[in-house]
C-alpha positions in Angstrom: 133.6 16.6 122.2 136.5 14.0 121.3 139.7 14.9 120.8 139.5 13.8 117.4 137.2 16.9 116.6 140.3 19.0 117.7 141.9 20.1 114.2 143.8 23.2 114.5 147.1 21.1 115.3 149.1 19.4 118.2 151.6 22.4 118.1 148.5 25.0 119.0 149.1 24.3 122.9 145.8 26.4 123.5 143.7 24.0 121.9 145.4 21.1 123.5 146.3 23.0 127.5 144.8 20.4 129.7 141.8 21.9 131.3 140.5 21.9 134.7 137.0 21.0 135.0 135.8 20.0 138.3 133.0 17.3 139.7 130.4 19.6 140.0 130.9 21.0 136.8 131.3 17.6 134.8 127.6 16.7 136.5 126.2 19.9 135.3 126.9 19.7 131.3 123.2 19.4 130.1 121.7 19.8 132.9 119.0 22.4 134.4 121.8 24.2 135.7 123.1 24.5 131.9 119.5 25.9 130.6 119.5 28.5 133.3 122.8 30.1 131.9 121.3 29.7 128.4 118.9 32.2 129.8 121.2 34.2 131.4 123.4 34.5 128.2 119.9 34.8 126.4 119.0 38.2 128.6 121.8 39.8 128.7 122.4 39.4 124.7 119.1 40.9 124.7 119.6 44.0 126.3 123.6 44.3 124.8 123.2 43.3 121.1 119.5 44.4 121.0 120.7 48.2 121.8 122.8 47.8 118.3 120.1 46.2 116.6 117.8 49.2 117.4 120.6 51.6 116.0 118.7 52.6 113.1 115.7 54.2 115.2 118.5 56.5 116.5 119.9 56.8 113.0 116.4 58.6 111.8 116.5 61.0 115.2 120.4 62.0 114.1 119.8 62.8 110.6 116.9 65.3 111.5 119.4 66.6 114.7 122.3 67.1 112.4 121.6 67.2 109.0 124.2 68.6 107.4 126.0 65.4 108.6 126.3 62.4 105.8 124.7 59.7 106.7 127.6 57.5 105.6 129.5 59.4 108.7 126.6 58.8 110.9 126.6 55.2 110.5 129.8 54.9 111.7 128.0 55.1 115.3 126.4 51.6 115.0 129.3 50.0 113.2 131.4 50.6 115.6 129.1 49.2 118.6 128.9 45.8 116.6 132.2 46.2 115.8 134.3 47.6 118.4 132.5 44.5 120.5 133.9 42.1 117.8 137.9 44.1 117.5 138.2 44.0 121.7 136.5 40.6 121.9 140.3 38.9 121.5 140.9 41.0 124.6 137.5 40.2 126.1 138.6 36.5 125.4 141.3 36.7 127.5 140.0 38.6 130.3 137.8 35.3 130.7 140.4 32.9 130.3 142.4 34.8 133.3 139.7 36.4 135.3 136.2 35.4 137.1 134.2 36.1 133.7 131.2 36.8 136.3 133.4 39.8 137.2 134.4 40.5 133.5 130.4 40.4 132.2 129.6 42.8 135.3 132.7 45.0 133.9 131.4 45.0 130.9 127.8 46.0 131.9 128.3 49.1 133.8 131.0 50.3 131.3 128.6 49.7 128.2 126.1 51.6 130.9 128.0 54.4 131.4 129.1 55.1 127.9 125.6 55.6 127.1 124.7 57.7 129.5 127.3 59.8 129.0 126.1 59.5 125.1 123.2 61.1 126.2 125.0 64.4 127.0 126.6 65.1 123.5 125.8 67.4 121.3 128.3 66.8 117.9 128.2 63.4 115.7 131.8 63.2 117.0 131.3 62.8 120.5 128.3 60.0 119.8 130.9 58.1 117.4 133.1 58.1 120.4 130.9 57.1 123.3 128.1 55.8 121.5 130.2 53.9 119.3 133.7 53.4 120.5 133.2 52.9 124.2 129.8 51.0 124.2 131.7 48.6 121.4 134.7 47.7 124.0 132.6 47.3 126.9 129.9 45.5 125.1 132.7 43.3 123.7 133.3 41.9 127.9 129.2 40.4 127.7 129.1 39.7 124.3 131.9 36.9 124.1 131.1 35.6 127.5 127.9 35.1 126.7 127.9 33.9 123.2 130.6 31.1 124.2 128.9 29.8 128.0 126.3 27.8 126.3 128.8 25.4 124.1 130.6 25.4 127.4 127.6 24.2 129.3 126.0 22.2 126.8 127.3 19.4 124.5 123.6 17.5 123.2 121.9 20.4 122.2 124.8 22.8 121.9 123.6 24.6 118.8 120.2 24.8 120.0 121.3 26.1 122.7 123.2 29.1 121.4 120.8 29.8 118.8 118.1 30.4 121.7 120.6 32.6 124.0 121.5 34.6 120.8 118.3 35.3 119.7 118.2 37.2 123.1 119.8 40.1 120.7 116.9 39.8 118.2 114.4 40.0 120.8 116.2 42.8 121.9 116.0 44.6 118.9 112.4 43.4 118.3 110.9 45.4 121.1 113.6 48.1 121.9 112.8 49.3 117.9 109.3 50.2 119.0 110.1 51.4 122.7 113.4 53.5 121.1 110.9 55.2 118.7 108.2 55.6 121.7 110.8 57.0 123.9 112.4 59.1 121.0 108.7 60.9 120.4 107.7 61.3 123.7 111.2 61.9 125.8 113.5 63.2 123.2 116.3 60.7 122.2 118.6 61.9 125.0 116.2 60.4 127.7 116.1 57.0 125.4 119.8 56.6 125.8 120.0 57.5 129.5 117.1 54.6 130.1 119.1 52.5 127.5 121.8 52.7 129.7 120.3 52.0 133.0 118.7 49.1 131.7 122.4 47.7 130.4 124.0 48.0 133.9 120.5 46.5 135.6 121.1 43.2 133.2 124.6 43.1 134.5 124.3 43.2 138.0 121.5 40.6 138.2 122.3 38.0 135.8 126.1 38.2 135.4 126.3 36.0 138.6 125.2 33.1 135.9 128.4 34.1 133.4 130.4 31.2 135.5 133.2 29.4 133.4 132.5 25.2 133.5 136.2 24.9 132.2 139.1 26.6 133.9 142.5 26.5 131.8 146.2 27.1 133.0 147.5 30.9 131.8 149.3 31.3 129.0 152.3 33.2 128.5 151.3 35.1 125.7 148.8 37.5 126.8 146.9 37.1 123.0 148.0 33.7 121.0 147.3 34.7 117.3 148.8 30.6 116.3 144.8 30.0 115.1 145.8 31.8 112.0 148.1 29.0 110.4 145.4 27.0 110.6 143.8 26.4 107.3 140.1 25.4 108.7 140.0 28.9 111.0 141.5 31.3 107.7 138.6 30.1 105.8 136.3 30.2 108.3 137.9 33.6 109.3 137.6 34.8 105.5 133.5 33.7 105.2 132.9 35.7 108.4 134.4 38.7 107.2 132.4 38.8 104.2 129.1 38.0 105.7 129.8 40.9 108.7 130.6 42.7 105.5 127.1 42.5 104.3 125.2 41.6 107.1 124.0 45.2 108.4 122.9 46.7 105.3 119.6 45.4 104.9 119.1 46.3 109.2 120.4 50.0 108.1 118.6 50.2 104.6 115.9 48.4 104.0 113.7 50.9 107.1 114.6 53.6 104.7 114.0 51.9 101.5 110.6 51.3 102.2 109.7 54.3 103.3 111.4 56.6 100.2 111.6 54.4 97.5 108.5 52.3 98.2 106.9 55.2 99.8 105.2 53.5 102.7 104.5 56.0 105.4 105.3 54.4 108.5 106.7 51.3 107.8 109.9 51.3 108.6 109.6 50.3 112.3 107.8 47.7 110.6 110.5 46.1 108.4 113.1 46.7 111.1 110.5 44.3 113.6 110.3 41.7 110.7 114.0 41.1 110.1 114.3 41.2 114.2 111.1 38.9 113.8 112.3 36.6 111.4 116.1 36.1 112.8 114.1 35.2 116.4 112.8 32.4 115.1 115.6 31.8 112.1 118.2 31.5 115.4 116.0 28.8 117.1 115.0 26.6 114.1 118.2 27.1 112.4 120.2 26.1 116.0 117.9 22.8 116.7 118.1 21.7 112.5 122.0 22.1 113.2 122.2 19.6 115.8 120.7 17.2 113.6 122.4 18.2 110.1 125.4 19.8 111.1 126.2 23.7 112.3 128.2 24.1 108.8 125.8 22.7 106.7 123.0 24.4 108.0 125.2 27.8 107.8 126.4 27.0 104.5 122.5 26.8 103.5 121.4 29.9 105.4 124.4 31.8 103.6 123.3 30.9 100.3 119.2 31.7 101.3 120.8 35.3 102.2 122.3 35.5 99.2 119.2 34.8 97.5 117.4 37.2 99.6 119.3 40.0 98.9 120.1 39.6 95.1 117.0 37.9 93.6 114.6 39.4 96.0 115.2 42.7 97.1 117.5 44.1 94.1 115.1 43.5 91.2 111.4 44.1 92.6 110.1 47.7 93.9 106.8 46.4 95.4 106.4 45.7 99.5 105.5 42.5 99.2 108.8 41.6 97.7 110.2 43.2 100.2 108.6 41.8 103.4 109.3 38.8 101.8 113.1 39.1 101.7 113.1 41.1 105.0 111.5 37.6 106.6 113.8 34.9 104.6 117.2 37.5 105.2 116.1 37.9 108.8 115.2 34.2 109.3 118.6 33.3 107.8 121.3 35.8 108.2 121.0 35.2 112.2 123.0 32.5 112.3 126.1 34.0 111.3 126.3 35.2 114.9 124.5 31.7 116.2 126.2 28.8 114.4 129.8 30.4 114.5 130.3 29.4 118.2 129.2 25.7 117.6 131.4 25.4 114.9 133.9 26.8 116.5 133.7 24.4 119.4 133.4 21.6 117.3 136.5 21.9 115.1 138.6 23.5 117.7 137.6 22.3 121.3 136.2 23.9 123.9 139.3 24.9 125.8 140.2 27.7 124.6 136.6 28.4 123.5 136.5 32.4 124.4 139.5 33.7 122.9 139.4 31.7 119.7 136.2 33.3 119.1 137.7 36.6 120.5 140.3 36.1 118.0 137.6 35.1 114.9 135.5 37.7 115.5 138.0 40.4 114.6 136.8 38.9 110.9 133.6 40.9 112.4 135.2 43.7 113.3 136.5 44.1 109.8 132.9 43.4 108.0 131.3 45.8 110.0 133.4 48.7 109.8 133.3 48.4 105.8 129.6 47.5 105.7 127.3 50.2 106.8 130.0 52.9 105.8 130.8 51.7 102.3 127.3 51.2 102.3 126.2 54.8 102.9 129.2 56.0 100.8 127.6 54.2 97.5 124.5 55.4 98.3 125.2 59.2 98.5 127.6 59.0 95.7 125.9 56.8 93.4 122.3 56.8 94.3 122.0 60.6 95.5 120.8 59.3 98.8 117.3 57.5 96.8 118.9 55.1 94.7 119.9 52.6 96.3 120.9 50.1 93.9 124.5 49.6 94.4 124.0 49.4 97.9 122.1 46.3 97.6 124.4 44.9 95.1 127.0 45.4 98.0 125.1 43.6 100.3 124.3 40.6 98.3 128.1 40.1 96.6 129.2 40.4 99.8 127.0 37.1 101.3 127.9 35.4 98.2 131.2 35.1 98.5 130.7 34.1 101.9 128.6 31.6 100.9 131.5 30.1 98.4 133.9 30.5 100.9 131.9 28.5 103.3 131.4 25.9 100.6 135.1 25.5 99.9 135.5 24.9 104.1 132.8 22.0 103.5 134.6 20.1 101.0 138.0 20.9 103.0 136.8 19.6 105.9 134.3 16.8 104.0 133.8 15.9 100.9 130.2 13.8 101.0 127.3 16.2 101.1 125.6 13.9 103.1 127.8 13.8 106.3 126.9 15.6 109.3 129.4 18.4 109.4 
């Protein structure tokens, strides 16, 4: 990464900090030693962001336990896993930037651990929006940055490739713990699912955070959270795009297992569609991450925005048949994915690797915001305006909301290069 690449600004001292990056480390960027924290960052995304991705197998098991509850008010549960690990990821940033991140990762495990295991004990929607939601979200938030930023740390060739595979850990995740969750849910009861949930969270911390080690180490800053990023014009719009894809990006996860199964009425299927967008954003992560290094991380999230888009709007909104649907469940899944994948790269490209963990700390608070309005809003049009079977307006929410991400995006392109050919 040149220096050149560096565009927030010579007065943003956290961009520009000299770094300390030893021998050792300076030999290892690419190397096998660089794949095998990929696959660390890769396992423990799986077992972290997979538990939120498999959110909506617990959704079904709380609307039959309390259902006098909304749903809108039960969604709040997995929007504030995803999201309370995006809000505390600024402070999760700097945890890394000041402490052994090995140490923060292992933090991070047995906390997300023990918050659902203690989950497992409540008996009120209340207590699970606290410990399933709240607690799991701020713990989670000390693996998911660390993870999510190691592999543009550790590789520079194949850096988006790179992330894409170790972030598709979560869709793997989600891919199998949908099925197990539901296994677990109809054998055990869903109070045994979250204890075994939890075990397996602290398990993945204490044998893989031990690979969570930081390549560059940078002086300490004064400021314990530098917020200087936001003058920048390149990071507001990049900011703005991620809080309107966040803001749409859960609503098909949450809706479309539903949708199938009381508007389409397919019996069954809605372990189905939630294993095809997990499916489809496996493999969208990968291909998506190796086409980036080749055409560019913006361009290719600029075109994956815009496929969502379509998805969403052209696909799922107008046609009532399943075959429509599986077929926007696999583009959306294949697509949406690298919202979480291709914002790291592109954060490391335009604004250096220094600082790396807390300027996606700091960005992802754009994902904090997204996914407290998405599932929630969400739920609220669909009780109040679809009666809990229409869900027209819900989808309409979901697909405005990628659009103007998607225009937003575009307007960064231009901004940052104007030739649609160029490798951005």
């Amino acid at each position: 990464m040149s220096e050149r690449s560096l565009t927030i600004g010579e007065s943003d001292k956290f961009v520009f900090e000299k770094a300390v990056i030893t021998e050792d480390n300076v030999r290892a960027l690419d190397s096998l030693h660089a794949w095998i924290v990929v696959c660390g960052s890769f396992l423990l995304l799986m077992v972290t962001v997979g538990t939120t991705n498999s959110f909506g197998v617990y959704l079904q098991e709380y609307q039959h336990e309390f259902p006098t509850t909304p749903k809108s008010t039960l969604t709040w549960i997995g929007s504030l896993q995803f999201g309370g690990m995006c809000f505390f990821g600024v402070f999760a940033g700097v945890l890394v930037e000041r402490f052994d991140s090995r140490l923060v990762v292992l933090g991070g495990s047995i906390g997300a651990g023990a918050a659902l295991l203690i989950s497992s004990a409540c008996t009120s929607p209340a207590a699970l929006i606290i410990t399933q939601g709240v607690l799991f979200g701020a713990f989670g938030s000390c693996i998911l940055i660390p993870t999510i930023s190691m592999p543009s740390q550790w590789m520079e060739k194949y850096r988006a490739l790179a992330t894409g595979i170790a972030v598709a850990g979560g869709s793997i995740g989600g891919l199998w713990m949908s099925f197990a969750t539901r296994a677990m849910n109809t054998q055990l009861g869903y109070h045994w699912s979250l204890r075994i949930n939890g075990f397996m969270v602290i398990a993945a911390g204490c044998a893989f955070s031990p690979l969570m080690r930081k390549r560059v180490i940078v002086p300490k800053r004064d400021k314990i959270i530098d917020f200087c990023a936001l003058s920048n014009g390149k990071f507001v719009l990049l900011f703005v795009s991620s809080l309107f894809a966040a803001g749409g990006y859960y609503a098909p996860y949450y809706y479309m297992p539903p949708y199938v199964e009381s508007v389409l009425k397919q019996e069954g299927w809605s372990a189905n569609i939630s294993s095809i967008l997990n499916a489809g954003s496996i493999v969208g992560r990968v291909v998506i991450g190796l086409l980036a290094d080749y055409l560019g991380p913006l361009n290719s999230l600029l075109l994956s925005s815009a496929l969502s888009t379509i998805a969403v709007l052209v696909l799922w909104l107008p046609f009532k048949s399943l075959g429509t649907l599986i077929a926007s469940a696999v583009i959306f899944g294949f697509c949406s994915g690298s919202l979480v994948s291709l914002i790291p790269v592109i954060t490391a490209n335009l604004f250096g690797i220094k600082r790396l963990s807390s300027t996606i700390g700091l960005l992802f608070i754009s994902y904090t915001i997204g996914s407290f309005v998405c599932s929630p809003v969400a739920g609220f049009l669909l009780d109040k305006y679809g009666h809990g079977t229409d869900y027209t307006w819900t989808i309409v929410y979901a697909g405005l909301f990628f659009a103007i991400a998607s225009c937003t995006l575009l307007v960064l392109r231009i901004t940052i290069e104007r030739s649609p050919f160029r490798k951005v």
